[in-house]
N, C-alpha and C positions, 0 to 999 in steps of 0.2 A: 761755538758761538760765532756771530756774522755780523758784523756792522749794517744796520739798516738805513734806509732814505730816508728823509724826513720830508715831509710835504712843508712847501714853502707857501705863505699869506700871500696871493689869494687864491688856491687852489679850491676848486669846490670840494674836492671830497675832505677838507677839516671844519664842512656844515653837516657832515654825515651820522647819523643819530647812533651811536655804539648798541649795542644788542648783550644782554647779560650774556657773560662766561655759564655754560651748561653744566662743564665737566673741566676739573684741575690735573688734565692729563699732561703727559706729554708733550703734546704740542704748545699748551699752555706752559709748560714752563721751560720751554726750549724758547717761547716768543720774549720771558721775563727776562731769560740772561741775555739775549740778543738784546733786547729795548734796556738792559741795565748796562751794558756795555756801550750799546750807541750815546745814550742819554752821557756816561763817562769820558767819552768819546770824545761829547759835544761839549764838553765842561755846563752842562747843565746839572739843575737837581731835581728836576721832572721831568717827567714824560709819558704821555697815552698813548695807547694805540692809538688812537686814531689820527696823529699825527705821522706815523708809519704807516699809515693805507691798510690798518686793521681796526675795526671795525666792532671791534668785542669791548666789554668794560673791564679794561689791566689799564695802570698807573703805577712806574714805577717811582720814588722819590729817596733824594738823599740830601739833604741838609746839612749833615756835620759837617765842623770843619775838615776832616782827616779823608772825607770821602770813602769811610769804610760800613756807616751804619744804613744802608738800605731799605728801604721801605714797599714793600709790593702789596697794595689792593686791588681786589678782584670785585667786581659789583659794587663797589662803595655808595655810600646812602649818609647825607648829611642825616642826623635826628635831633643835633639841637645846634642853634648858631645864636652868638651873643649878641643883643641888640647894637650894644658899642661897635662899632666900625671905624676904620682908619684907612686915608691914603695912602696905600706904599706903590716905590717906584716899580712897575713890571717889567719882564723883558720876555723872550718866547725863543724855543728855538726854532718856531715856525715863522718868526718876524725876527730873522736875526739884526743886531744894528739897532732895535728898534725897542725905547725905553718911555712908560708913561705912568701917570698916576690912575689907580684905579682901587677903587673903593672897595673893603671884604670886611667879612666879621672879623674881630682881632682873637674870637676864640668859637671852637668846634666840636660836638663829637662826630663821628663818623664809624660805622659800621661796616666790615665789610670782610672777605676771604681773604687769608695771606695764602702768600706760594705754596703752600700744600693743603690749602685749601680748606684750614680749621679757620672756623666765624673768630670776630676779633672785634673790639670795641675799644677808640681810638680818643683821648681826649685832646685836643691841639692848639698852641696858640701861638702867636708871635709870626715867623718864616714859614712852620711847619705847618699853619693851618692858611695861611695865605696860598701858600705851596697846593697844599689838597684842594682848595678850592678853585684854584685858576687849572688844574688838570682834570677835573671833575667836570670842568666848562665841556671842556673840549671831548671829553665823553658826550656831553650836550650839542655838539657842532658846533660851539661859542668858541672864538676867539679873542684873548683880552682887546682888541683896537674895537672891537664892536662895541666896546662900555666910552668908546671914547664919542668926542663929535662928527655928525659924519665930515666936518671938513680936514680934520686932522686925519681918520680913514682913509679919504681919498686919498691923501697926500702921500699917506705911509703906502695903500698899493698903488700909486704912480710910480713911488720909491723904488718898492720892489717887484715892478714888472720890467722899469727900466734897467736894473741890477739884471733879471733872472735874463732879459735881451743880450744885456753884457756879455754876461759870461756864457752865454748860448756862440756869441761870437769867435770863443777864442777856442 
């Protein structure tokens, strides 16, 4: 396993459209425990490829408290979202530092491969379905500051191009 990079907001390649997993090979699930490790790493509880500069539809998530129940989707496909929606506070580990409110269904089902690649039918609500939907974005190239205004936007990548100068510095 290898600690991966994480693409930081606002790189273009986290508008990069992901492309379905073909095959639950190998390589797929060497990228799962890599992106579950980094995602651990990062004390996140999500994480797409496509925030690693991979490009395929995986999503790993973990929710629990204890940080041991892991959740790996491959191809994931919302099939039903509940009209109700709610505010909750977001954060990204591609906008680290960087917290907002942004609107989901408060419940989901979801479709999709786990890690050895049997279909699986997921019903979700609360963190864990906020969870899948804000990593599903970014399967989409979506980032959550894009739900936001564009003047708060700007402000967040002024934030973080001035950050990523910084530390280019040192």
């Amino acid at each position: 396993m290898a600690l991966l990079s994480i693409l930081q907001y606002p790189d273009s390649r986290l508008h990069t459209l992901a492309r379905p997993v073909k095959q639950v090979d190998d390589r797929i699930k060497a990228l799962i425990a890599d992106m579950r490790e980094t995602m651990y790493d990062a004390a996140g509880i999500g994480l797409a490829a496509t925030q690693v500069n991979v490009h395929e539809r995986v999503i790993v998530i973990d929710v629990s408290e204890q940080r041991d129940s892991p959740l790996v989707l491959i191809n994931p496909e919302i099939t039903w979202a509940s009209a109700e929606k709610v505010v909750n506070e977001e954060g990204c580990l591609s906008v680290p530092g960087i917290y907002d409110g942004v609107e989901r269904s408060t419940q989901i089902k979801v479709t999709a491969l786990d890690g050895d690649g049997q279909s699986r039918s997921i019903e979700a609500e609360g963190l864990l379905a906020v969870c899948i939907q804000h990593e599903m974005d970014h399967l989409l190239g979506k980032v959550f500051v894009e739900y936001l205004s564009p003047l708060k936007r700007n402000r967040i990548k002024t934030k973080m191009l001035k950050s990523r100068r910084e530390t280019e510095k040192t």
